[in-house]
C-alpha positions in Angstrom: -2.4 -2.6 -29.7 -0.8 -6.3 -29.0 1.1 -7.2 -25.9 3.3 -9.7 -25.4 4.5 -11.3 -21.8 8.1 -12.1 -22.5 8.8 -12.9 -19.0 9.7 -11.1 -15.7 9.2 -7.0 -16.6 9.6 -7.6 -20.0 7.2 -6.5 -22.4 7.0 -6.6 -26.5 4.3 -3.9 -27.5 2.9 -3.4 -30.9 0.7 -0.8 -32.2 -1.9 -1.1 -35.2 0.8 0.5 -37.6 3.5 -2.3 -36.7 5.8 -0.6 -34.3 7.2 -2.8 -32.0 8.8 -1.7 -28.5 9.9 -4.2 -26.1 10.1 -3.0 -22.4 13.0 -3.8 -20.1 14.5 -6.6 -21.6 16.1 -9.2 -19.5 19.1 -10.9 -19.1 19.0 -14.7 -18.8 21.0 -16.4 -15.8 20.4 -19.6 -13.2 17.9 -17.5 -10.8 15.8 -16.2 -14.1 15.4 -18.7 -16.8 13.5 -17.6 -19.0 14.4 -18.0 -22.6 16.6 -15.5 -24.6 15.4 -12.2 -25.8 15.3 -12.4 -29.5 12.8 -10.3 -30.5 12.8 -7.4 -33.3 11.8 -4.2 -32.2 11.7 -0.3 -33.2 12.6 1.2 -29.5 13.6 -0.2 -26.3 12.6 0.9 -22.9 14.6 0.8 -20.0 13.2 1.3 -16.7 16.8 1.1 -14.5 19.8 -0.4 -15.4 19.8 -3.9 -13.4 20.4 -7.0 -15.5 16.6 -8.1 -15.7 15.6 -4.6 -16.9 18.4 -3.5 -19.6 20.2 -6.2 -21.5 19.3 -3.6 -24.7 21.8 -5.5 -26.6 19.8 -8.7 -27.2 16.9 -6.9 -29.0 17.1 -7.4 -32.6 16.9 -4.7 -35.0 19.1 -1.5 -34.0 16.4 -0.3 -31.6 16.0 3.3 -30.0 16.8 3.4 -26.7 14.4 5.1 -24.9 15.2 6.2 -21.0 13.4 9.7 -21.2 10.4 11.9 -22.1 10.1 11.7 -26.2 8.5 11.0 -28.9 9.4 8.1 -31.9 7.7 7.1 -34.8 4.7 8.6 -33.8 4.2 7.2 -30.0 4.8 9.4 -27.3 6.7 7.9 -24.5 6.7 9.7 -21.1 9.2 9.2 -18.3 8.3 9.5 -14.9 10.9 9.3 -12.3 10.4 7.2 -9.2 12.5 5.1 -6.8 13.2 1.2 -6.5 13.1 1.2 -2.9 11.0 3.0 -0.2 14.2 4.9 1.2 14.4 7.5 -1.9 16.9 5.2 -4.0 19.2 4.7 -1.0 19.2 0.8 -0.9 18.2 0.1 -4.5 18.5 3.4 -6.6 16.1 5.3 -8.9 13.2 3.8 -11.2 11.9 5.5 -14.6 8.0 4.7 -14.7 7.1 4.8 -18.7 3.4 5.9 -20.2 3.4 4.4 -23.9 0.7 6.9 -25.6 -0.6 5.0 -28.8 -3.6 3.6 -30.6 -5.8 6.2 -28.6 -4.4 3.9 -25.3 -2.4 5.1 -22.5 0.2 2.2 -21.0 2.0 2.4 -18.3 5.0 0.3 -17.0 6.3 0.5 -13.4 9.1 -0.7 -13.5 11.1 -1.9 -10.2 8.5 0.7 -8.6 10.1 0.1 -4.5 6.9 2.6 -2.9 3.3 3.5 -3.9 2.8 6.7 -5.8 2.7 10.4 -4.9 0.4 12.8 -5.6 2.7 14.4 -8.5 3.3 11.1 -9.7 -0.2 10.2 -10.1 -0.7 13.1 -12.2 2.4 13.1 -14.3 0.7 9.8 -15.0 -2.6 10.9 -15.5 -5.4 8.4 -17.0 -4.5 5.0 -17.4 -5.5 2.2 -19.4 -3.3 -0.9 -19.0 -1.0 -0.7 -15.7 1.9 -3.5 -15.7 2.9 -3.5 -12.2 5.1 -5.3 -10.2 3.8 -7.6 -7.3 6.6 -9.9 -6.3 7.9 -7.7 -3.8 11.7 -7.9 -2.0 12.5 -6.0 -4.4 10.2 -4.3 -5.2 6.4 -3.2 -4.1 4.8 -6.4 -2.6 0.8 -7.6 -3.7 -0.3 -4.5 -0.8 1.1 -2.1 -2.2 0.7 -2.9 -5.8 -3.0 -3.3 -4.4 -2.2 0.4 -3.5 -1.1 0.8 -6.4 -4.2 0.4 -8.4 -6.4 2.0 -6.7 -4.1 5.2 -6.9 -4.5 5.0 -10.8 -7.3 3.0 -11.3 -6.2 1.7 -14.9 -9.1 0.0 -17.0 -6.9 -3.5 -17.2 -3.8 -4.5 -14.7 -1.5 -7.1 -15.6 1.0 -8.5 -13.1 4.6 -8.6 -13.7 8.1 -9.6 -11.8 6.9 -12.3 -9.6 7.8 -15.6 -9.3 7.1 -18.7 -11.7 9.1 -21.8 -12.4 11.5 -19.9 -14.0 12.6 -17.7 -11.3 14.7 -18.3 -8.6 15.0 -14.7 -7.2 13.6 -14.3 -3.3 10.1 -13.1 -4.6 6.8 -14.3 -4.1 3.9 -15.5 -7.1 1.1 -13.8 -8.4 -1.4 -15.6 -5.9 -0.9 -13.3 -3.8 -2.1 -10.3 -5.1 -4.6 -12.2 -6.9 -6.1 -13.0 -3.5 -9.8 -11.8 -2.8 -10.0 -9.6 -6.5 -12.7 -10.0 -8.5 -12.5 -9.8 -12.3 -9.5 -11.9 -13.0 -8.3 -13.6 -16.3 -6.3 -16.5 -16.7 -4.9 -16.4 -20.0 -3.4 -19.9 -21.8 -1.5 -17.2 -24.0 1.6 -14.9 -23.5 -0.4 -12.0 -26.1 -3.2 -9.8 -26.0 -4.8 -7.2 -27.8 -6.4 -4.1 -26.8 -8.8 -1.4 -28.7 -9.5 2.0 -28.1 -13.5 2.3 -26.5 -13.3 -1.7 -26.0 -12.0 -2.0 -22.9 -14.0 -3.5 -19.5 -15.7 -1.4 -18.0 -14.3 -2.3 -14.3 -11.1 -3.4 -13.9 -9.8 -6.4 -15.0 -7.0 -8.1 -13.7 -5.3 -10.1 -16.5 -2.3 -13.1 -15.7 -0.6 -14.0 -19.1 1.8 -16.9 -19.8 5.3 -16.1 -20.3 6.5 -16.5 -23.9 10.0 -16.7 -23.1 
């Protein structure tokens, strides 16, 4: 399985038999500049519909939408519902946590997660491999509770989404933050990695990519 940074919560995914899903796709404006979404892909995820989470219709290739629990080309997505705000959805609304089952891997994307996880939540998730969590916060959790986070589902590999970079003008914060005091962090020089089944650390491993976009 590859995995591709886009930028902000967006995510291109592809398994070993070429299916490509991108995950909350953004929409480009002055306070988030990264570069258009031009990417081909099979399905599209969509956590909650905000502009940096469900601009669907720049993906390329008459993508399946995907918002609930199913099952396409041969990955099972499951949809796990949450909030974007710690007051049950009253500021902010509701938030659809998505586990991407393939390659023998279990993925799972957060979202605009606003609160740490319940107990059913945690297992309606169940095992984790690779966690993308949010830990801007303001809108979303902040680096504590995505620390929280973490713990709660102890994923083999974590890697940090919707904070701030260059690009972003949105009242977040960066990644230092919940980098601070971890051990087992990687600094890649590349918006893509790839993941095996029974190769993953055996602690883990905190991984910061380069947006592509």
């Amino acid at each position: 399985m590859k995995i591709k940074w886009l930028g902000h919560a967006s995510f291109l995914v592809t398994s070993e038999s070429g299916v490509r899903i991108v995950i909350d796709p953004y929409a480009s404006d002055e306070k988030l500049r990264y570069g258009e979404i031009k990417e081909l892909a099979d399905a599209v995820t969509v956590s909650h519909d905000h502009f940096d989470h469900n601009n669907v219709g720049a993906v390329k290739g008459n993508p399946r939408v995907i918002r609930t629990t199913t099952e396409s080309k041969g990955i099972k997505f499951r949809a796990i519902p949450a909030y974007h705000d710690e007051e049950a959805g009253k500021k902010r609304g509701t938030d659809m946590l998505f586990c991407i089952d393939a390659d023998g891997l279990t993925l799972c994307h957060l979202g605009d997660l606003g609160h740490t996880l319940t107990q059913k939540q945690i297992a309606d998730i169940g095992k984790v491999d690779i966690l993308m969590v949010p830990v801007g916060g303001y809108y979303t959790i902040d680096a504590r509770a995505a620390t929280t986070v973490g713990e709660q589902l102890k994923p083999r590999v974590i890697i940090p989404m919707h904070y701030k970079t260059d690009k972003v003008s949105l009242p977040i914060v960066g990644v230092e933050d919940f980098l601070k005091g971890k051990k087992n962090v990687s600094r890649l020089d590349a918006s893509e990695v790839e993941f095996k089944a029974g190769k993953l650390p055996a602690e883990t491993q905190i991984i910061v990519l380069k947006p592509a976009m």
